[in-house]
Biopython code that builds the backbone (N, CA, C, O; Angstrom):
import numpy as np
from Bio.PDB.StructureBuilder import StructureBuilder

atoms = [
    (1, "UNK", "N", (-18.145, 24.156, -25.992)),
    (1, "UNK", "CA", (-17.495, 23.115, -26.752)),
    (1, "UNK", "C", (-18.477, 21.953, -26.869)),
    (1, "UNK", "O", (-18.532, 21.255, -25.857)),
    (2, "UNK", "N", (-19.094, 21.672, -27.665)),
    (2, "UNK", "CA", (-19.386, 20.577, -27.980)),
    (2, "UNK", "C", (-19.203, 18.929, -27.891)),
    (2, "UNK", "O", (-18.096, 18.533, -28.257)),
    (3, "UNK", "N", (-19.998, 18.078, -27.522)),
    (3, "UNK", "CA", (-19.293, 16.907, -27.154)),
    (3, "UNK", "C", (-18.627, 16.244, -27.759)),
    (3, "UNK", "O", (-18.144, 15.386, -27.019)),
    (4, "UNK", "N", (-18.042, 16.070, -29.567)),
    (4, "UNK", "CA", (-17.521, 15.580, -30.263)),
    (4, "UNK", "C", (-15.722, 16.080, -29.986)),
    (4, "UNK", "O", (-14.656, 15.510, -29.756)),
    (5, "UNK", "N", (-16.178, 17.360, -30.162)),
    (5, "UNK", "CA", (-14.962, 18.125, -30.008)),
    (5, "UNK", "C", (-14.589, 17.736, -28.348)),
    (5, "UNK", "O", (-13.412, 17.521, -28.060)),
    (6, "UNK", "N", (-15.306, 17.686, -27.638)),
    (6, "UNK", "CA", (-14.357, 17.260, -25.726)),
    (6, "UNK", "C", (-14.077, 15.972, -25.857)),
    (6, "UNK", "O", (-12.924, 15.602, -25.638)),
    (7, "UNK", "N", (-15.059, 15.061, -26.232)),
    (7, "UNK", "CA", (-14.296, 13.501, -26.363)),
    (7, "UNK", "C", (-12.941, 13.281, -27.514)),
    (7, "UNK", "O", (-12.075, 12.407, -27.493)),
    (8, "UNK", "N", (-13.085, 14.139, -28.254)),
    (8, "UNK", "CA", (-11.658, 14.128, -29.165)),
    (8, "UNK", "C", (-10.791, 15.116, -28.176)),
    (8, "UNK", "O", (-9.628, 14.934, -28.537)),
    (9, "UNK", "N", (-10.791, 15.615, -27.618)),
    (9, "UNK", "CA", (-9.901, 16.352, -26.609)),
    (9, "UNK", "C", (-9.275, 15.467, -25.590)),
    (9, "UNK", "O", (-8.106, 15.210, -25.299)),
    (10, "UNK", "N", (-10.622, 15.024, -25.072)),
    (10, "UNK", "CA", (-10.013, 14.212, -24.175)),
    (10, "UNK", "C", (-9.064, 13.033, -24.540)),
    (10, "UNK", "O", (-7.965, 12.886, -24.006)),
    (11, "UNK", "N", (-9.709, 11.982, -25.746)),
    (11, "UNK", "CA", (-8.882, 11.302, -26.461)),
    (11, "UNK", "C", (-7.286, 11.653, -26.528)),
    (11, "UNK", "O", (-6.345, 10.967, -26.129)),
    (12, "UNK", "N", (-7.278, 12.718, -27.049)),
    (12, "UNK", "CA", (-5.561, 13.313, -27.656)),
    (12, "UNK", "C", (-5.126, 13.255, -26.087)),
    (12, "UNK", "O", (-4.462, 12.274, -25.751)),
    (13, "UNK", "N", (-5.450, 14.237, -25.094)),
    (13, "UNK", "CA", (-5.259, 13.859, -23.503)),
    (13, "UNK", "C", (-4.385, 12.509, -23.076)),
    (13, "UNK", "O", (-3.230, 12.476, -22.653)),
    (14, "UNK", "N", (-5.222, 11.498, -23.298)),
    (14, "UNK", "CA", (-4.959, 10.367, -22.683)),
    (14, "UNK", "C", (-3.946, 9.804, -23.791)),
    (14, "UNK", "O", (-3.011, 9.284, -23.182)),
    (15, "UNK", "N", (-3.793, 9.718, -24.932)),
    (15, "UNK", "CA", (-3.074, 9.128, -25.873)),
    (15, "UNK", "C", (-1.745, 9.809, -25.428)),
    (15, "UNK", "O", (-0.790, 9.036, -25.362)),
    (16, "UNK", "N", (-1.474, 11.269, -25.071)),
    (16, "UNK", "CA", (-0.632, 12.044, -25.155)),
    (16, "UNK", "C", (0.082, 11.806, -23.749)),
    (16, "UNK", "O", (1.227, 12.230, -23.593)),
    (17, "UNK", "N", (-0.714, 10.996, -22.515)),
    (17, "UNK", "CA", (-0.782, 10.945, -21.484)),
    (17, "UNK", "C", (0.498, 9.164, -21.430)),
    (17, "UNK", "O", (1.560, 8.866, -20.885)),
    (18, "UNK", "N", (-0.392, 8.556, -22.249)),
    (18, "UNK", "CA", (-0.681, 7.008, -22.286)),
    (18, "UNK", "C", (1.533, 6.621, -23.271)),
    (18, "UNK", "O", (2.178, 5.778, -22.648)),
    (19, "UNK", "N", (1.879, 6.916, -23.867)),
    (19, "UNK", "CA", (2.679, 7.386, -24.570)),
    (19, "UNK", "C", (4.149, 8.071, -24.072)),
    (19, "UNK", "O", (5.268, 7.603, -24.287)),
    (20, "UNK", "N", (3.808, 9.344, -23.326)),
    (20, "UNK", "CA", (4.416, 10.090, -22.881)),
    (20, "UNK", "C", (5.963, 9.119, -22.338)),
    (20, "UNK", "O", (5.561, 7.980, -22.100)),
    (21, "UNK", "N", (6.884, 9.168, -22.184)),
    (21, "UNK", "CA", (8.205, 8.681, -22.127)),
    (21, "UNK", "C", (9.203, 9.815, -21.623)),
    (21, "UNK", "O", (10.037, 10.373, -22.336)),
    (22, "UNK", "N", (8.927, 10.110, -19.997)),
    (22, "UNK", "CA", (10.090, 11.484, -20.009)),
    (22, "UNK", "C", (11.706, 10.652, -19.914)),
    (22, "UNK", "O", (11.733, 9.428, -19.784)),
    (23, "UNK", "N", (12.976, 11.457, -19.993)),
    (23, "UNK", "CA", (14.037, 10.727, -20.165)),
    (23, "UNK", "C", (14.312, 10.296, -18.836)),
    (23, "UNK", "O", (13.767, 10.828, -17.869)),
    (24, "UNK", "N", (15.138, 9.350, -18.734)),
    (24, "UNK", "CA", (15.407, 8.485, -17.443)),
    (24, "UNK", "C", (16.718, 9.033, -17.256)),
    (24, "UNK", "O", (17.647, 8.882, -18.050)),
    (25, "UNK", "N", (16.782, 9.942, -15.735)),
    (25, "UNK", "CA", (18.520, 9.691, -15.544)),
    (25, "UNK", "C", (18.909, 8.466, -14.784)),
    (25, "UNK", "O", (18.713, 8.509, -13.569)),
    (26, "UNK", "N", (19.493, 7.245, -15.353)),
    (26, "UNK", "CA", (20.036, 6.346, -14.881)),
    (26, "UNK", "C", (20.913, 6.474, -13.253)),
    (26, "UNK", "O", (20.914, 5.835, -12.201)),
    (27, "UNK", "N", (21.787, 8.009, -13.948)),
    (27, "UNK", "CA", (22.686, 8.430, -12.781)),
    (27, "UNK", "C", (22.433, 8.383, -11.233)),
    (27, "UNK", "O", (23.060, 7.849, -10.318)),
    (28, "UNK", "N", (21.055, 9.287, -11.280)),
    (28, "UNK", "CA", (20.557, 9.187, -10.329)),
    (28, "UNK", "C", (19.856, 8.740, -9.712)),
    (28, "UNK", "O", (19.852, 8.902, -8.492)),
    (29, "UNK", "N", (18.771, 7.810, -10.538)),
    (29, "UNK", "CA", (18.844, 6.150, -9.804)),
    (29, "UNK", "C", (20.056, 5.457, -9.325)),
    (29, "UNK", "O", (20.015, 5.101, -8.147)),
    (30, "UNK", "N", (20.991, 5.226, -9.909)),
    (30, "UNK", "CA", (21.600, 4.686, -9.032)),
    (30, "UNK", "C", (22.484, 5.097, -7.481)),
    (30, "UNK", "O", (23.021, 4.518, -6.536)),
    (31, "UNK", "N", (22.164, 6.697, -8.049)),
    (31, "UNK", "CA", (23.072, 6.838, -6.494)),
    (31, "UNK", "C", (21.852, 7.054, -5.536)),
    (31, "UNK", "O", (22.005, 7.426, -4.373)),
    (32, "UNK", "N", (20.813, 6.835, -6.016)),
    (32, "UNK", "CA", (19.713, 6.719, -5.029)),
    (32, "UNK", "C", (19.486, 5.636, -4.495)),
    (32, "UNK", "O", (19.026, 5.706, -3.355)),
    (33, "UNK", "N", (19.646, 4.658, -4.912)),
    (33, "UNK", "CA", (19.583, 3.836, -4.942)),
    (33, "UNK", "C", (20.737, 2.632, -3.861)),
    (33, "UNK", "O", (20.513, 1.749, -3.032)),
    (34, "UNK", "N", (21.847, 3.183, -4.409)),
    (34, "UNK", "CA", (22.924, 2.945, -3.455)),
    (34, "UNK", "C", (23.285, 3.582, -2.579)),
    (34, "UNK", "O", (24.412, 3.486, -2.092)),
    (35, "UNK", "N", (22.214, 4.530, -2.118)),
    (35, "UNK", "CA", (22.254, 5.223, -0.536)),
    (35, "UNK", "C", (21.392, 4.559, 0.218)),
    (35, "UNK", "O", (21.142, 5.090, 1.300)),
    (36, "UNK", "N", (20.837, 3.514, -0.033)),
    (36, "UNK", "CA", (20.170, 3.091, 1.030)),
    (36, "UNK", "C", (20.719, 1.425, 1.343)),
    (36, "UNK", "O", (20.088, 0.543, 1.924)),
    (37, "UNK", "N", (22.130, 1.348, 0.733)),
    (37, "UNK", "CA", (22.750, 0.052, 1.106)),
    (37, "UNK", "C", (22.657, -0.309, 3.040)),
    (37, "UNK", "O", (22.414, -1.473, 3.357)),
    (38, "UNK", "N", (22.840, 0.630, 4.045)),
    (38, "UNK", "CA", (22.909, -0.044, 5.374)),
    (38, "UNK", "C", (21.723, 0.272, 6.101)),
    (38, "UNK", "O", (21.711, 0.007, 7.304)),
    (39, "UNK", "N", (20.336, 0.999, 5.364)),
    (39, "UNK", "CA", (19.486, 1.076, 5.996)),
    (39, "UNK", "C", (18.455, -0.273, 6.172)),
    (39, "UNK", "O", (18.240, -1.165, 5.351)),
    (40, "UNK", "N", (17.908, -0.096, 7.519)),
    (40, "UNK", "CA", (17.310, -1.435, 7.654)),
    (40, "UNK", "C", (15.315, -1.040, 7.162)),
    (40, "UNK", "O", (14.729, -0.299, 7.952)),
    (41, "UNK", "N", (14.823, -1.363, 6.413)),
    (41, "UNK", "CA", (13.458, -1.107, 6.612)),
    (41, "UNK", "C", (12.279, -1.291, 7.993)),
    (41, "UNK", "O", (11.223, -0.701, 8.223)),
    (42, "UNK", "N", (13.017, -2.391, 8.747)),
    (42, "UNK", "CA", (12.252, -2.713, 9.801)),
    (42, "UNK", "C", (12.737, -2.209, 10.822)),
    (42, "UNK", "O", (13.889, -1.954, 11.173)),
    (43, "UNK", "N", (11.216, -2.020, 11.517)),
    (43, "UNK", "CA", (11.229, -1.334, 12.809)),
    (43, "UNK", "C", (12.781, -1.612, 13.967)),
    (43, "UNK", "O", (13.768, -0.951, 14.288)),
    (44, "UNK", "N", (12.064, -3.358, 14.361)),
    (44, "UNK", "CA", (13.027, -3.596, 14.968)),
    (44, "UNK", "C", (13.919, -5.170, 14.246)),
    (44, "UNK", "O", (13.681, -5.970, 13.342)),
    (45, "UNK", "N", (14.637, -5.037, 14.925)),
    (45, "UNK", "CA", (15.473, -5.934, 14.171)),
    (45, "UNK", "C", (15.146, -7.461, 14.340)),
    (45, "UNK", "O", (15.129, -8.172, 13.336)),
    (46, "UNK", "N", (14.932, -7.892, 15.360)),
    (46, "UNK", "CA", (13.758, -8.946, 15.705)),
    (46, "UNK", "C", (12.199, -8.800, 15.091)),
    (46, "UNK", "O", (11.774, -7.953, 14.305)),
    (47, "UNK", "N", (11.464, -9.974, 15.755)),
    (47, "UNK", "CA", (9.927, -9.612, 15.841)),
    (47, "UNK", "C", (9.729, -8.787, 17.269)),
    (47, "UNK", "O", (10.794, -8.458, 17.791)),
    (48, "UNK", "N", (8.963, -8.546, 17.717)),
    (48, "UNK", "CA", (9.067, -8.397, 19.747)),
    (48, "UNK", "C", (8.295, -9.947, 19.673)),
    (48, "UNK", "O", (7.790, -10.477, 18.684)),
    (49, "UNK", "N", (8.390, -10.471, 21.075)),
    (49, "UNK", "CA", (7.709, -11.919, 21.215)),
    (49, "UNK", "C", (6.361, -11.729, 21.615)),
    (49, "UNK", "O", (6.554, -11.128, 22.672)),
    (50, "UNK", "N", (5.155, -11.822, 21.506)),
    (50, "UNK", "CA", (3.750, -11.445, 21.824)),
    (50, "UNK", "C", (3.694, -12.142, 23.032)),
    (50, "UNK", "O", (4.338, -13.189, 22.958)),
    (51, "UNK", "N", (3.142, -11.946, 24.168)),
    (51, "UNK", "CA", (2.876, -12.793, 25.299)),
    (51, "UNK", "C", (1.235, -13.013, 25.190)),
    (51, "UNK", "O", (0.518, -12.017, 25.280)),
    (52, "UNK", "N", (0.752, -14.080, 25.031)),
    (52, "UNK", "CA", (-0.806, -14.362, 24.752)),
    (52, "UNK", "C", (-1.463, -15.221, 25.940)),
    (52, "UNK", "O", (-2.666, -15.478, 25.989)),
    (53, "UNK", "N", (-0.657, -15.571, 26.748)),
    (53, "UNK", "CA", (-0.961, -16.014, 28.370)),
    (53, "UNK", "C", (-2.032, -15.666, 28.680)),
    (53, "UNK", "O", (-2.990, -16.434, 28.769)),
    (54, "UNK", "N", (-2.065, -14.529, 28.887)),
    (54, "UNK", "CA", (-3.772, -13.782, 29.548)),
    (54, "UNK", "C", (-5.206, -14.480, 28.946)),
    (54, "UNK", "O", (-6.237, -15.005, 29.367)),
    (55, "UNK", "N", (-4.569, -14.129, 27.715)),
    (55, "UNK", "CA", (-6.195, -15.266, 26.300)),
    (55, "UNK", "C", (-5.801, -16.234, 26.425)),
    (55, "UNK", "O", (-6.366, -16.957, 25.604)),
    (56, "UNK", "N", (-4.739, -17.071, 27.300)),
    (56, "UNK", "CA", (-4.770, -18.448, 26.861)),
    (56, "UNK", "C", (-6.100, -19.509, 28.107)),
    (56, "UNK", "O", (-6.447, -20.686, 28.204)),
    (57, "UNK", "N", (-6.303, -18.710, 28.541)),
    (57, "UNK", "CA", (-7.783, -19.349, 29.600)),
    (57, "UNK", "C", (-8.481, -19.396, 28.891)),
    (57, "UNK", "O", (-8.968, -20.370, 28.316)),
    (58, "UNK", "N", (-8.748, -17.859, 28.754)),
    (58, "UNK", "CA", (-10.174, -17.021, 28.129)),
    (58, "UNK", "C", (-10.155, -18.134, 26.612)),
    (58, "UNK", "O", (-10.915, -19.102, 26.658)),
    (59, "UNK", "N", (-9.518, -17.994, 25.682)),
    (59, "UNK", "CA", (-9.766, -18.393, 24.572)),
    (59, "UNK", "C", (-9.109, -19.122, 23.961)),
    (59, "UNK", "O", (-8.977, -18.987, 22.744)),
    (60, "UNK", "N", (-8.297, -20.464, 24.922)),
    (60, "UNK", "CA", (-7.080, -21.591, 24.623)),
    (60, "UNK", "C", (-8.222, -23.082, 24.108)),
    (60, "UNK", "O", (-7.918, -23.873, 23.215)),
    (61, "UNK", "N", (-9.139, -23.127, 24.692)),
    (61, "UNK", "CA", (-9.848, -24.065, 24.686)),
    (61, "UNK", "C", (-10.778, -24.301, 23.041)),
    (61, "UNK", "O", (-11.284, -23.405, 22.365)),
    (62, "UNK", "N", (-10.767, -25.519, 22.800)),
    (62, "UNK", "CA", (-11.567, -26.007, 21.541)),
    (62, "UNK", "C", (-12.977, -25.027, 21.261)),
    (62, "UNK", "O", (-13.770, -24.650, 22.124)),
    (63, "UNK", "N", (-13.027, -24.733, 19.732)),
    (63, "UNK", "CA", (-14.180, -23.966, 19.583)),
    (63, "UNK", "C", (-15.691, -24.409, 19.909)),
    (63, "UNK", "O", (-16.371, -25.075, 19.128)),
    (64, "UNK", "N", (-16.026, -24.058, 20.874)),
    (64, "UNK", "CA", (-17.389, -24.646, 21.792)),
    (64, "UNK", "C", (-18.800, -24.093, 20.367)),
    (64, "UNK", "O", (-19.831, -24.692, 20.063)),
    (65, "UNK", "N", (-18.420, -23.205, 19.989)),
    (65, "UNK", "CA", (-19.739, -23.032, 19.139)),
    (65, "UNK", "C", (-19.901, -23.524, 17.698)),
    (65, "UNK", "O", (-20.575, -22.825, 16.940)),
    (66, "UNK", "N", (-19.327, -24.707, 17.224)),
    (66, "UNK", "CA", (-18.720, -25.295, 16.330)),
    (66, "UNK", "C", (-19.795, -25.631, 15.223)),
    (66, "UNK", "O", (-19.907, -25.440, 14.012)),
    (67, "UNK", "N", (-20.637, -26.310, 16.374)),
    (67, "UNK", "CA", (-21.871, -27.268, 15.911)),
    (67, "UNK", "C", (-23.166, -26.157, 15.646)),
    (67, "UNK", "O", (-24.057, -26.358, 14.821)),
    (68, "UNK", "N", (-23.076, -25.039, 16.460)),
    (68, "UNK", "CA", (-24.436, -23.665, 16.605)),
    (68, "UNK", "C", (-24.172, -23.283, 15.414)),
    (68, "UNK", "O", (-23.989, -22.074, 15.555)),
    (69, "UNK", "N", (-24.040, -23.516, 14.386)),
    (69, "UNK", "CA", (-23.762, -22.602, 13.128)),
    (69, "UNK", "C", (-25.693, -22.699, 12.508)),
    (69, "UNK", "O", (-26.300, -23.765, 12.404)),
    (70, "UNK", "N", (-26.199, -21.527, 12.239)),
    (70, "UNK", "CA", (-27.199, -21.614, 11.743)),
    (70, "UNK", "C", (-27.736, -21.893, 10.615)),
    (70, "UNK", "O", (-27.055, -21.292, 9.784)),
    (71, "UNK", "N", (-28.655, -22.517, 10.033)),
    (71, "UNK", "CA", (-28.604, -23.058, 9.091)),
    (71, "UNK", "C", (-29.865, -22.399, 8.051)),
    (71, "UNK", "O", (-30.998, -22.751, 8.380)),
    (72, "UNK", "N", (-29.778, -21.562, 6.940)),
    (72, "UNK", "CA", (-30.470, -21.225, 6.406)),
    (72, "UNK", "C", (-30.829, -19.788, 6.270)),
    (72, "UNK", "O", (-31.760, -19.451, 5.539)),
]
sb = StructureBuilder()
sb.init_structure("model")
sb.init_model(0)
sb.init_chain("A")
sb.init_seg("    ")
for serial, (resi, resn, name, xyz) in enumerate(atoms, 1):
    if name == "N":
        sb.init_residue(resn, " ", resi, " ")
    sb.init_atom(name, np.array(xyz, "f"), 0.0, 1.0, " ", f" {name:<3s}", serial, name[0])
structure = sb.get_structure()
């Protein structure tokens, strides 16, 4: 096949692609839709609370290397 003929192939492809409209059942969107009325998406229903105590020695204190930024 020739390249005139594959880029017009491909063309019709994507137009045919680009276009395309299959029918929508409404129906079943919606009962899909309204089956997931009492589900929760999240894990837990809270956050959990992070405990950061341990880093708060190690890495509570003002950024010491503030001024070391290299220049150039």
């Amino acid at each position: 096949m020739g390249r005139g003929r594959q880029k017009a192939k491909a063309t019709k492809q994507a137009r045919d692609i680009k276009y395309y409209s299959p029918s929508t059942d409404y129906a079943a969107l919606e009962r899909e839709l309204g089956s997931q009325t009492g589900h929760t998406s999240h894990r837990y229903a809270e956050e959990p609370e992070q405990d950061d105590s341990e880093y708060a020695d190690q890495f509570g204190g003002e950024d010491e290397d503030e001024d070391s930024r290299r220049i150039g």
